[in-house]
C-alpha positions in Angstrom: -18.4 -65.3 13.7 -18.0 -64.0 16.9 -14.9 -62.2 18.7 -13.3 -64.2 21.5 -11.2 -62.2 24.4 -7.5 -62.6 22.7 -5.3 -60.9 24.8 -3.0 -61.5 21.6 -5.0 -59.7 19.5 -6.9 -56.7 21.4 -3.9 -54.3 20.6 -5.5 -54.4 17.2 -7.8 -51.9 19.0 -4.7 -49.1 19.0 -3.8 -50.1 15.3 -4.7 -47.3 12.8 -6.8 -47.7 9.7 -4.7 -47.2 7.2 -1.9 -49.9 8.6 -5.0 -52.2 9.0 -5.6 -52.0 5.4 -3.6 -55.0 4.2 -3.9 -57.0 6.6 -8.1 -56.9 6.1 -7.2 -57.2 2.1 -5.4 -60.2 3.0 -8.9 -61.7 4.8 -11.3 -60.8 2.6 -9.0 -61.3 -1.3 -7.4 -64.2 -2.4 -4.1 -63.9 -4.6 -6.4 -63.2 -7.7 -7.3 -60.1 -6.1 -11.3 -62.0 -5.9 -13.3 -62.2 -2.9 -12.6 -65.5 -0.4 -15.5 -67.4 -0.4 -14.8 -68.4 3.3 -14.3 -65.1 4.7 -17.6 -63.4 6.5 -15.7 -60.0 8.0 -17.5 -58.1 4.9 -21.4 -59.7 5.9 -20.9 -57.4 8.6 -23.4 -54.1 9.2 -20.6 -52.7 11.0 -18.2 -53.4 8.1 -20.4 -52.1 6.1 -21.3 -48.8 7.5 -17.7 -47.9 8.5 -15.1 -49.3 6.1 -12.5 -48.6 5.1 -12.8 -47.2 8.5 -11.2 -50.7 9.9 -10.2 -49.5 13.4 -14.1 -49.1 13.6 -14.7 -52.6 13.7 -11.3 -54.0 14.9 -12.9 -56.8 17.2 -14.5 -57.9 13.9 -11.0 -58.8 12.0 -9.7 -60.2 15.3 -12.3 -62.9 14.9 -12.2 -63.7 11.4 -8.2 -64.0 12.3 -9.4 -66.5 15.1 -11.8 -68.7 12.9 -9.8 -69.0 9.8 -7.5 -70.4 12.4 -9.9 -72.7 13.7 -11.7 -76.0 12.1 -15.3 -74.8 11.2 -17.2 -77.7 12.4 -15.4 -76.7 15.8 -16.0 -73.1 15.8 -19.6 -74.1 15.2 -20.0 -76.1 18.1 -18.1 -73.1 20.0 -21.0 -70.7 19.4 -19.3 -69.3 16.0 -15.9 -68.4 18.1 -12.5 -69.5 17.0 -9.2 -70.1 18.4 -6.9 -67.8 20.4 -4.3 -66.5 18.3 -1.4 -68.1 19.6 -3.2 -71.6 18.4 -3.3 -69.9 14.9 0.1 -68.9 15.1 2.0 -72.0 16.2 -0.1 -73.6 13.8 1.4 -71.6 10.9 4.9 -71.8 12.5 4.9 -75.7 12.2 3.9 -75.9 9.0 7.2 -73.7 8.3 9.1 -75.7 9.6 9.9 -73.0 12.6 11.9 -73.4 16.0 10.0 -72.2 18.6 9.2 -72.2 22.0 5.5 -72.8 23.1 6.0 -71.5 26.3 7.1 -68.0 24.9 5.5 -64.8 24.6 4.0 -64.6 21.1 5.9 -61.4 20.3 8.6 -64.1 20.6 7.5 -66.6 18.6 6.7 -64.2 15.6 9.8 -63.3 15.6 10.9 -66.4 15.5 8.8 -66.9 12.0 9.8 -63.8 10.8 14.0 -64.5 11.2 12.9 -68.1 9.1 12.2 -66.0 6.6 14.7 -63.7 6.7 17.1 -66.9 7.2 16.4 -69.0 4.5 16.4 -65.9 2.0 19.9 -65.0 2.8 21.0 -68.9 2.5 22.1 -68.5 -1.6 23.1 -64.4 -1.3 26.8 -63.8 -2.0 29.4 -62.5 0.4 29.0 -59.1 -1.0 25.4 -58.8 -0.6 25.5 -60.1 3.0 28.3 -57.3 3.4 25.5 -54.6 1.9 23.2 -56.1 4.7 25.5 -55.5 7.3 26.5 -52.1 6.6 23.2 -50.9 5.8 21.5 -52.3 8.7 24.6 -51.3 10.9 25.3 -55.0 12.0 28.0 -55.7 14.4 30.0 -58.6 12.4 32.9 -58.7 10.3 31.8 -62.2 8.8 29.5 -62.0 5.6 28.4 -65.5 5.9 24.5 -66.0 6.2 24.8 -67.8 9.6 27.0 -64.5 10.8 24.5 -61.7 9.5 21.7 -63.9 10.8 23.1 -64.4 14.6 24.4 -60.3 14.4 20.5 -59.7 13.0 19.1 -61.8 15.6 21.5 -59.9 18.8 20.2 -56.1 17.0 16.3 -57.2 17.5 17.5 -58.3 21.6 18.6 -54.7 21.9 16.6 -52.5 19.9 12.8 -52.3 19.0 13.8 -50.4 15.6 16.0 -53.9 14.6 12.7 -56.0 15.2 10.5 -53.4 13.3 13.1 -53.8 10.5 13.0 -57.5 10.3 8.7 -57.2 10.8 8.5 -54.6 8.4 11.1 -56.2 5.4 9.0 -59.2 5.7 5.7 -58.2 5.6 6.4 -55.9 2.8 7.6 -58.9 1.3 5.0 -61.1 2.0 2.3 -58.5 0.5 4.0 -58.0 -2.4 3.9 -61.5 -3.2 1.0 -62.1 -1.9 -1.4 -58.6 -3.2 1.0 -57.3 -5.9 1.6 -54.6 -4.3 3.6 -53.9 -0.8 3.0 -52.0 2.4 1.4 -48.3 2.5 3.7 -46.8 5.2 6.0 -43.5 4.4 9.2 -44.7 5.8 12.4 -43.4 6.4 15.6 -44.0 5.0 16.9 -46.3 6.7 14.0 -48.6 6.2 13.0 -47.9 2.4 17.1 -49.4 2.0 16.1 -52.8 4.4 13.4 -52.6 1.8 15.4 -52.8 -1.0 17.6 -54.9 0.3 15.9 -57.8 1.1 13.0 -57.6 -1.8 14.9 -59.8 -4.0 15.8 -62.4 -2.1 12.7 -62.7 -0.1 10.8 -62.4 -3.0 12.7 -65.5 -4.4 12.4 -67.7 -1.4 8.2 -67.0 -1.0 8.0 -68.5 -4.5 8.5 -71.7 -3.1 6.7 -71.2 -0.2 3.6 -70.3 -1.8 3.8 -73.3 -3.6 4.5 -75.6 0.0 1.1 -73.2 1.3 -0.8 -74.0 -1.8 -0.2 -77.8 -1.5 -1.2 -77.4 2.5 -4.4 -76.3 1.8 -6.5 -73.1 1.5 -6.2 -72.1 5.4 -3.2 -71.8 5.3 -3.0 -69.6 2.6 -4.9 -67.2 4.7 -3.5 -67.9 7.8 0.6 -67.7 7.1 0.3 -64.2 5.9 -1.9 -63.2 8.5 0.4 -63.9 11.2 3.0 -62.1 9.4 1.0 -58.8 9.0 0.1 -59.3 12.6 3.6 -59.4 13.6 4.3 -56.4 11.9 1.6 -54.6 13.0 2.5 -55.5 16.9 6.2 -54.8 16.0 5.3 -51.0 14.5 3.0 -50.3 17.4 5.7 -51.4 19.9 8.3 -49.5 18.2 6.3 -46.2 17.8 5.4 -46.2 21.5 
């Protein structure tokens, strides 16, 4: 396994340790909490001498992000590299089903997985729980439909970084929950701990399903999908906080 330049990918670099943490849990555990048999991040002397010091060895989870991404026999013949990100990524947001550009920024197209999400959780909520959203997230719509809070959720994230940390953040919580058992370990503030609460439910519902779609695809993509999400969230917080 070897790290290939990923402009994509090197802000991992400026990522702290501790919000590192899940997304390395998420490379080197499966869902049963058991080591993946696939991943080689932990071989590492570097992992070794320095974890849970992940910053340390940043470069390290960057590649294994880029060869669970990439068919091994490939990778291989590539001197143990793997794909760029945005390969990885586009990857995961055709298998869910996602509309994208694949001329556009990454930041872009995450985003672009992350309101799926978002979208198909809020299909079945009820008018007064779309209303909740709205007022707690500070929307600008008077329509509690799903396709209303979606397009007033999708015109917040043009305009501010904290909307597109919100929508990151809600779904990689989410996501690790789901995924770990347990979510995020981030102090928040309020506004976020109620997005939190919010959307747990629902989200929750709609990754049951889609944990059984990403079981059914195969095992890569069991890495992979959730990956990109705690990538996106990760770019999302750093982008926000600077």
């Amino acid at each position: 396994m070897a790290y290939r330049n990923d402009s994509d990918l090197s802000f991992l670099k400026n990522v702290s340790s501790s919000d590192l943490d899940v997304l390395v849990e998420v490379l080197i555990k499966d869902k049963d909490g058991d080591a993946r048999l696939t991943e080689e991040l932990t071989t590492h002397d570097k992992y070794k001498s320095h974890s849970p010091n992940h910053n340390q060895y940043w470069d390290l989870i960057a590649a294994e992000i880029q060869c669970f991404g990439g068919n091994s026999f490939a990778t291989m013949l590539r001197g143990g590299e793997g794909v760029v990100y945005k390969e990885v990524l586009t990857d995961a947001c055709d298998k869910m089903k996602v509309n994208y550009n694949k001329n556009a920024s990454v930041e872009t197209i995450e985003m672009n997985l992350l309101m799926k999400i978002l979208t198909d959780s809020m299909e079945n909520m009820k008018p007064e729980e779309l209303k909740q959203i709205v007022e707690d997230l500070g929307l600008n719509t008077t329509n509690y439909s799903a396709q209303a809070v979606t397009a007033a959720l999708q015109g917040a994230i043009k305009f501010s970084g904290f909307a597109a940390y919100q929508v990151a953040l809600i779904v990689a919580n989410a996501v690790a929950k789901a995924l770990l058992g347990h979510g995020l370990k981030l102090a928040t503030n309020a506004a976020l701990t109620r997005s939190m609460a919010i959307f747990a439910g629902p989200i929750g519902w709609a990754l049951t399903g889609l944990w059984a779609l990403i079981d059914i695809a195969g095992p890569a993509y069991r890495v992979t999908i959730p990956v990109v999400i705690q990538v996106a969230f990760l770019r999302a917080k750093l982008k926000y906080e600077n």
